[in-house]
N, C-alpha and C positions, 0 to 999 in steps of 0.2 A: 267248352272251348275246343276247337281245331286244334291237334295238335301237327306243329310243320312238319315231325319224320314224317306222318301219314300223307300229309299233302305231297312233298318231294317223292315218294313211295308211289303216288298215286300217279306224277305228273310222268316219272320214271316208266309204271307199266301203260301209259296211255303213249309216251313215245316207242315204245318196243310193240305196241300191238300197232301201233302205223308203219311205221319199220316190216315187220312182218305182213303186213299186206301190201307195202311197196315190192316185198321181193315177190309174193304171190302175183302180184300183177308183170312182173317178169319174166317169170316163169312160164307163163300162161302165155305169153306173147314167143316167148324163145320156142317153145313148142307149138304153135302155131306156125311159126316159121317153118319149123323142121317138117310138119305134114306140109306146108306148103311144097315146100321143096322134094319132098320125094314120097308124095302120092299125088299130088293135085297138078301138081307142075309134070311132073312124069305121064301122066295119064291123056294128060293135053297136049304132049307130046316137045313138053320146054326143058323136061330134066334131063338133065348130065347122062350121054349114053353108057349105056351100063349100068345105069342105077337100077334098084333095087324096087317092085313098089312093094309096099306093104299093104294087106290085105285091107276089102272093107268092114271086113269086121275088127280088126283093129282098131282102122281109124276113127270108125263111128265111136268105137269104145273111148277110145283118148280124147275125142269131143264131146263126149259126155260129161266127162271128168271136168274137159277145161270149163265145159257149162257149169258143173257143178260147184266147181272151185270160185264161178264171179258172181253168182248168187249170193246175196247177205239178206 
């Protein structure tokens, strides 16, 4: 027999592992943002003058990550 703690236990860590990939997929887009805005936008000649860019090996680095990060 099923015991209900296990089940509520179970239904508990399946709503916090979606929950954590809801924020993950936030993340990933808030930072996509931010390269947009001050390397891609800058480069192209859209960003805020005075901005800053950040290098491409940076940013190759942190789209790596965000690749890595929406891989399952």
């Amino acid at each position: 027999m099923i015991d209900p703690q296990h089940m509520n236990e179970g239904m508990e860590n399946l709503t916090q592992m979606a929950d954590l990939e809801w924020k993950v997929d936030v993340a990933v887009q808030e930072l996509r943002e931010i390269l947009k805005v001050y390397h891609y936008n800058a480069i192209n000649g859209f960003g805020t003058p005075g901005t800053l860019n950040m290098s491409a090996d940076v940013v190759t680095k942190l789209e790596n990550l965000l690749g890595s990060l929406l891989k399952k």
